[in-house]
C-alpha positions as YAML, in Angstrom:
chain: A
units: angstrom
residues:
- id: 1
  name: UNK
  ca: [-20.63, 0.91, 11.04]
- id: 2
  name: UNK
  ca: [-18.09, 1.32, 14.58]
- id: 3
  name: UNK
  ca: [-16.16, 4.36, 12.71]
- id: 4
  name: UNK
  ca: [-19.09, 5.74, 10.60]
- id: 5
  name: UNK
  ca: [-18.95, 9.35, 12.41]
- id: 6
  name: UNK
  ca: [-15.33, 9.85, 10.54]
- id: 7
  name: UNK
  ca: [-16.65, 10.85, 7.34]
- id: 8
  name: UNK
  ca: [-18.59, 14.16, 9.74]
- id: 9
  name: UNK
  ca: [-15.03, 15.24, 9.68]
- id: 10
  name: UNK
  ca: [-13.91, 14.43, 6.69]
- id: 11
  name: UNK
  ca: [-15.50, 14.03, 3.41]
- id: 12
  name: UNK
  ca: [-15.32, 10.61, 1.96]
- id: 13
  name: UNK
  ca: [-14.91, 11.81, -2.16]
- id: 14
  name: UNK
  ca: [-11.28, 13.27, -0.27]
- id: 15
  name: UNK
  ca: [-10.88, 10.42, 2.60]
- id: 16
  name: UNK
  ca: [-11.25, 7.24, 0.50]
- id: 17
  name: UNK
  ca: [-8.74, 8.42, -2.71]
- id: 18
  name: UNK
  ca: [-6.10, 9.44, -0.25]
- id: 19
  name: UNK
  ca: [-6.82, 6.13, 2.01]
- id: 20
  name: UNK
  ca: [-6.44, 4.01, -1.01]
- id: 21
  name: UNK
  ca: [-3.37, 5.88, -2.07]
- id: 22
  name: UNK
  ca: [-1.44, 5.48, 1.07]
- id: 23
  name: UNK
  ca: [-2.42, 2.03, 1.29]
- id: 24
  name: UNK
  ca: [-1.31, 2.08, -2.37]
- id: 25
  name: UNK
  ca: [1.87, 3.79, -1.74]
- id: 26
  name: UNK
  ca: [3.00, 1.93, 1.21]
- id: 27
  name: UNK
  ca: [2.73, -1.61, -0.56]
- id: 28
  name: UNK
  ca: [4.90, -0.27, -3.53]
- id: 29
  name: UNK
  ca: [7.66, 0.66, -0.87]
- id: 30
  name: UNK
  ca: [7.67, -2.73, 1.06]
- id: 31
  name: UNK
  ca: [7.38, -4.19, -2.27]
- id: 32
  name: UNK
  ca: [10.67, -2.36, -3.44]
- id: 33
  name: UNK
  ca: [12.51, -2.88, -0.33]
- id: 34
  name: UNK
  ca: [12.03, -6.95, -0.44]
- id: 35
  name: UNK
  ca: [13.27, -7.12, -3.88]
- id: 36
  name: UNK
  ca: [16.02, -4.70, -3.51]
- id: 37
  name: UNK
  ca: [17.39, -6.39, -0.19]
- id: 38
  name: UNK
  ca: [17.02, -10.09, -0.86]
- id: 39
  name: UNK
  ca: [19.23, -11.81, -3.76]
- id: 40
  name: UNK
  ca: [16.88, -14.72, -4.20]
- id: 41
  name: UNK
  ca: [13.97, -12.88, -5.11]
- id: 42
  name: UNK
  ca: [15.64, -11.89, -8.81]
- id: 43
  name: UNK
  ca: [17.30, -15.35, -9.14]
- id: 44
  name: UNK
  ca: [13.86, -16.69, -8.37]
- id: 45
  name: UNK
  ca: [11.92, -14.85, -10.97]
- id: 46
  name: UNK
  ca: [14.56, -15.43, -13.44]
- id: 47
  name: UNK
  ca: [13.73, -19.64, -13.17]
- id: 48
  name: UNK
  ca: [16.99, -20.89, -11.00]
...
């Protein structure tokens, strides 16, 4: 593994839960931002 000496610094039961919840976190925003800035999205999901 290239980046394997990252979990000397930090431990991985801390690393990987707040990794995954960033990633986690930062899809939910982009998610909210391209349904609350386009007006096709809703009129798409609502069949027209």
């Amino acid at each position: 593994m290239n980046q394997g000496r990252i979990w000397c610094v930090v431990n991985p039961t801390v690393g990987l839960p707040l990794f995954l919840g960033a990633v986690a976190t930062i899809s939910l925003i982009v998610h909210y931002s391209v349904l609350s800035s386009t007006d096709w999205m809703a009129k798409f999901f609502q069949g027209s």
